[in-house]
N, C-alpha and C positions, 0 to 999 in steps of 0.2 A: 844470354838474356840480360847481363849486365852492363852495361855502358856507363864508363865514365863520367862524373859528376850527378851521377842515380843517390836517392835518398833508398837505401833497402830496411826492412825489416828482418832479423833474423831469428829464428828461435834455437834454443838449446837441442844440444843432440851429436850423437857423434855422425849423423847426417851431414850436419847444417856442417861440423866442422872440417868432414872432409871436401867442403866445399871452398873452404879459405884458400889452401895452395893454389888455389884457380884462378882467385884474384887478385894475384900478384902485380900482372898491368897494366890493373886499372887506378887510376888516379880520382884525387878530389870527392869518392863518396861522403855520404852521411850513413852511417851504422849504426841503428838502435838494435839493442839484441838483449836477452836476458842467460846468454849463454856465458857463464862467467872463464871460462876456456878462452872463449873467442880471443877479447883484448889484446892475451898476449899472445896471440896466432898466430894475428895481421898484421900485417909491416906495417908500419904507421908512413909509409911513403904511398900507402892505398887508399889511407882515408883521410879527409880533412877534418871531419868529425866522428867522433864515436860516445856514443852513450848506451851506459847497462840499466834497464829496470831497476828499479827498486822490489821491496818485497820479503814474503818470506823464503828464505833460502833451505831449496831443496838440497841439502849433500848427495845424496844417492844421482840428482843429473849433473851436478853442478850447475845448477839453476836457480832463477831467483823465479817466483810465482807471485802474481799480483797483477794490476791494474795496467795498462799499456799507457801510463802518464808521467809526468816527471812534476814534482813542487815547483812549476813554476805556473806565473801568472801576468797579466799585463794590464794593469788596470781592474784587477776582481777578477779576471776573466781565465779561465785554465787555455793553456795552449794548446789550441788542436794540433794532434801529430798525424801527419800523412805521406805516404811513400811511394817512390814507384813502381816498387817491386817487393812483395815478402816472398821470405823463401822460407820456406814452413815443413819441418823433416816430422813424416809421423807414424805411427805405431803399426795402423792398418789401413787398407786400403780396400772396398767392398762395394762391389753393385749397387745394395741393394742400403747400406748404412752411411757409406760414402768414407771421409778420413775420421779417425779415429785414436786414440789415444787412451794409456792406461791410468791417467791423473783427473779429478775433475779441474782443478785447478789450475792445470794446465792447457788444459781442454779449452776453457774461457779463455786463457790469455790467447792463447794461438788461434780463436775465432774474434778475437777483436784485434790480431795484428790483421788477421784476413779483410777486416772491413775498415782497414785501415791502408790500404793497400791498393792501385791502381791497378795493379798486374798479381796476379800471384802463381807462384811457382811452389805444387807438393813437389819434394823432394822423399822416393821411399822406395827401396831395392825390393829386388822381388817377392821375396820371402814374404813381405809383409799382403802379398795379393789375396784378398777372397779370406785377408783377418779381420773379425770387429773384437774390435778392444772397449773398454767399461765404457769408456768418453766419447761421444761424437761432438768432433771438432767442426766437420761442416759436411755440408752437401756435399756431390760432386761436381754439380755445376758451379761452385763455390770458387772453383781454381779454373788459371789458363794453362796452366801445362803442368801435367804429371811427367819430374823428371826420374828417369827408372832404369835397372837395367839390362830388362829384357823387355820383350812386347808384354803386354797382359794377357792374360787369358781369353777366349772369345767372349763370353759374356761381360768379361768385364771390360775389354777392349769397346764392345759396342756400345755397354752402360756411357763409359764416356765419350765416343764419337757424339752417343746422341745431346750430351750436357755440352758439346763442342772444348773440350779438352782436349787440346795436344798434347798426345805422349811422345818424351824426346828420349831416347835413347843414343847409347855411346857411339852407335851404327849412323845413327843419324847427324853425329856433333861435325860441325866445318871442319876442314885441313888447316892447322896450324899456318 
């Protein structure tokens, strides 16, 4: 889902970071993330840019929590940020609640990377299928692809066919 010279959104989680070694060969991104882990993850030969949120710092995720903005401005004016792809790792995954998470705080930021966001990719192993957790992060039509690592369950498999969500599993990833 990532292509070279892609602006992503990332958020904290040891989801999102076992998603780093992955992208190893891709070149030229822009990385905003509040996963404070990350920075030193990424080969800095993967990205041209990288930026962490601000915020109040969660210890318990290694997270910063807060607003999806940075101090700056151009003329009075705050810089809209926008990407091609957020990749958004979360808590739970449900029918009927949609994705979900155990922070409110966190909950907001990872619904304003989402609408911040061209394409978005849940990233959430199975375990977390058919959980609601305190925070509803978003819909489920809210995402283009639930990445996972088995099928969903039928109901919930159908819940997103019908919101048009691709679920991509490891079965289904290209041949190197």
């Amino acid at each position: 889902l990532v292509e070279d010279s892609s602006a992503l959104l990332i958020n904290a989680g040891t989801t999102t970071l076992a998603v780093v070694p992955h992208l190893r060969d891709r070149r030229d991104l822009t990385v905003a993330t509040n996963n404070l882990l990350l920075p030193v993850e990424l080969s800095p030969n993967v990205f041209r840019d990288l930026y962490v949120f601000g915020g109040v710092v969660r210890v318990s995720a290694l997270a910063t929590v807060g607003p999806v903005a940075f101090p700056t401005t151009i003329n009075g004016v705050d810089v809209d940020i926008r990407c091609d792809l957020a990749l958004i790792a979360v808590g739970g995954v449900s029918a009927d609640t949609g994705y979900t998470t155990s922070n409110i705080g966190e909950a907001a930021m990872m619904s304003e990377m989402i609408d911040r966001a061209s394409r978005v990719a849940i990233l959430a192993d199975s375990s977390k299928f058919g959980r609601r957790l305190f925070a509803q992060v978003a819909t489920l039509g809210r995402a283009d692809y639930l990445v996972t690592d088995e099928t969903p369950p039928p109901e919930l498999a159908a819940a997103l066919r019908r919101h048009d969500v691709e679920v991509l599993t490891p079965e289904q990833a290209p041949a190197p």
